[in-house]
C-alpha positions in Angstrom: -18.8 -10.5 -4.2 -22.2 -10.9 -5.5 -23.1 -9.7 -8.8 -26.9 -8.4 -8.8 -27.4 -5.5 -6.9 -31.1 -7.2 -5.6 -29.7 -10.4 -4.7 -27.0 -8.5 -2.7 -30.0 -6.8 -1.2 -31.7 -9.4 -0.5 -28.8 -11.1 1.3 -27.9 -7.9 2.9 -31.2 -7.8 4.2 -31.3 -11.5 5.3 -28.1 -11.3 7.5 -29.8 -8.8 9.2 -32.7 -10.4 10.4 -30.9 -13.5 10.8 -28.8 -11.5 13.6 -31.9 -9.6 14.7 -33.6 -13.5 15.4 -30.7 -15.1 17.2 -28.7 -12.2 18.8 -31.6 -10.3 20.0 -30.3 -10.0 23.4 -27.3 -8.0 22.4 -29.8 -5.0 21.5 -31.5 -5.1 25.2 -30.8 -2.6 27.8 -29.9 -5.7 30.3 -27.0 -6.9 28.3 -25.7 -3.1 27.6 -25.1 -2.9 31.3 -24.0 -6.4 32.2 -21.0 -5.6 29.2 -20.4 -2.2 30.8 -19.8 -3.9 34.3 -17.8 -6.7 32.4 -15.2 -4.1 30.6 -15.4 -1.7 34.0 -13.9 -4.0 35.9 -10.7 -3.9 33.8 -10.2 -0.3 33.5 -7.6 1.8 34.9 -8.0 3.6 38.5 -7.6 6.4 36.3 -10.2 6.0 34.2 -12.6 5.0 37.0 -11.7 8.0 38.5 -12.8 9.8 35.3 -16.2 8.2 35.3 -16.8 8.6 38.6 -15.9 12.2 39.0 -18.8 12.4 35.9 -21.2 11.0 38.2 -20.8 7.5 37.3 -21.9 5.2 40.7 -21.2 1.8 39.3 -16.9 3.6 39.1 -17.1 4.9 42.1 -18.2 1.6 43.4 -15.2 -0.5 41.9 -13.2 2.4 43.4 -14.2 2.0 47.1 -13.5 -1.9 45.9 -10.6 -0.8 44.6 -9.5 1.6 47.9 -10.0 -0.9 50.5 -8.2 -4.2 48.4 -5.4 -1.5 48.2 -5.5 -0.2 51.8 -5.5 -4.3 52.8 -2.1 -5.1 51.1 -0.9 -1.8 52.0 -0.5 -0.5 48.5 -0.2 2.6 46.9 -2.7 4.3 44.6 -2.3 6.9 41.8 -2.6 10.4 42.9 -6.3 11.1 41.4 -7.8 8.1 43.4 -6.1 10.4 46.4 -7.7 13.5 45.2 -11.2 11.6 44.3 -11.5 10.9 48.5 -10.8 13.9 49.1 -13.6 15.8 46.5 -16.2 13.5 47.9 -15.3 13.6 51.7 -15.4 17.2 51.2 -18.1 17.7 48.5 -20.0 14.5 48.7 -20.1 12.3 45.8 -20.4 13.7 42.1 -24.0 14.3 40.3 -24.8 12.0 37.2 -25.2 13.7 34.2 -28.5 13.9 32.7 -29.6 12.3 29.4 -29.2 8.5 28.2 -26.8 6.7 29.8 -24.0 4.6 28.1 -24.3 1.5 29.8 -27.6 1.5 29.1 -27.3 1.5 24.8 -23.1 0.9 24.5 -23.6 -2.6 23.5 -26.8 -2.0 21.3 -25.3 1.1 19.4 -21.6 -1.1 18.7 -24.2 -4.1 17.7 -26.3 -1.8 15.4 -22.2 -0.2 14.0 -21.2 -3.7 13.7 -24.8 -4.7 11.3 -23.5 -1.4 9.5 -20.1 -2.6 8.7 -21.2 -6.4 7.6 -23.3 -4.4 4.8 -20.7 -2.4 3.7 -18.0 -4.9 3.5 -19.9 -8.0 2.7 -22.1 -6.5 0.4 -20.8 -3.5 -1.3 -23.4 -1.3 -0.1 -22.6 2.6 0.5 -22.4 3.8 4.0 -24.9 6.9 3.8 -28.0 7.6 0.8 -27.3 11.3 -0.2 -29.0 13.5 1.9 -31.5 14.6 -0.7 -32.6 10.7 -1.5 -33.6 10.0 2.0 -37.3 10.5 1.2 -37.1 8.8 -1.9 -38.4 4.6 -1.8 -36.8 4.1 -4.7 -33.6 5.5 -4.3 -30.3 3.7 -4.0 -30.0 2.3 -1.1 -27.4 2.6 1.9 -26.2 -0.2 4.9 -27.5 2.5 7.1 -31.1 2.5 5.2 -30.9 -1.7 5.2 -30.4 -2.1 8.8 -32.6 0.5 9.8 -35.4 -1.0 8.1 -34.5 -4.6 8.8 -34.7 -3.7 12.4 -37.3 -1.1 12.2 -35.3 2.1 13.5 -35.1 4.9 12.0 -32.6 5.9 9.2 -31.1 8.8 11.0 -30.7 7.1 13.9 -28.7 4.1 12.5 -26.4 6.8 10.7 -25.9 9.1 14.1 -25.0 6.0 15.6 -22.9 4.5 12.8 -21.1 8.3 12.3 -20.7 8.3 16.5 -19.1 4.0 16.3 -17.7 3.4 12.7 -14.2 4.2 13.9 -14.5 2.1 16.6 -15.5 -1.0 14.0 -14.2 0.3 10.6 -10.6 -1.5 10.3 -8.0 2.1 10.3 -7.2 3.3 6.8 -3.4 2.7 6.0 -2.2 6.3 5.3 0.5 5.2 2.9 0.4 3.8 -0.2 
């Protein structure tokens, strides 16, 4: 591990715009939603069902898909694909919920999580600045702080995203010792 906390820094801070020069593309909307469609296509009919029933049209697509492969071979389906026709036969199809959706920042919040975690494990750095420090340009600083400013977001963004994704990228924490 480096020694000086500025050269750390500074490395820190050059891996992230290294990343930010050659892997753009991983922070666009575009990409988001071509990785959505990539892992959709592998989830369960149960799952689909799930994300259709919350008004997601892209799984209820890969279910009609889904239904009439199925109805070809003569197979059988799980019960909730069953009870999915029926709600929209009888209701019509479920509403989308509003706000942001998923597909559309998955792969750019899991990105930004991912910058997060290289600056805590390759350089030491904290995950959070105490709350009261935030304001402060010459406090110590935090991975959240360094990639936020390196790809000029805001520091409580990068740390809602990184508290929402850190489990998802943060290797799990053997509970004995």
């Amino acid at each position: 591990m480096l020694q000086n906390y500025s050269e750390r820094e500074a490395r820190a801070r050059e891996d992230v715009r290294k990343f930010n020069k050659n892997a753009a593309s991983l922070l666009a909307k575009e990409s988001s939603q071509r990785f959505y469609h990539k892992h959709m296509e592998r989830q369960s009919t149960e799952r689909l069902v799930e994300l259709a029933r919350a008004g997601d049209k892209e799984a209820a697509e890969f279910l009609l898909n889904r239904g009439r492969v199925a109805r070809s071979l003569g197979a059988i389906v799980p019960t909730c694909f069953h009870e999915f026709v029926w709600e929209c036969f009888l209701d019509g199809p479920p509403k989308a919920t509003p706000g942001k959706n998923p597909k559309d920042t998955g792969l750019k919040h899991l990105t930004i999580a991912l910058l997060v975690k290289i600056v805590i494990v390759d350089y030491g750095f904290p995950e959070y600045s105490q709350s009261d420090d935030r304001s402060d340009p010459d406090a110590p600083l935090s991975a959240c702080r360094i990639v936020a400013e390196e790809l000029k977001l805001s520091v409580s963004w990068v740390e809602k995203i990184w508290a929402e994704y850190k489990d998802t990228v943060m290797p799990q924490r053997s509970l004995s010792h």
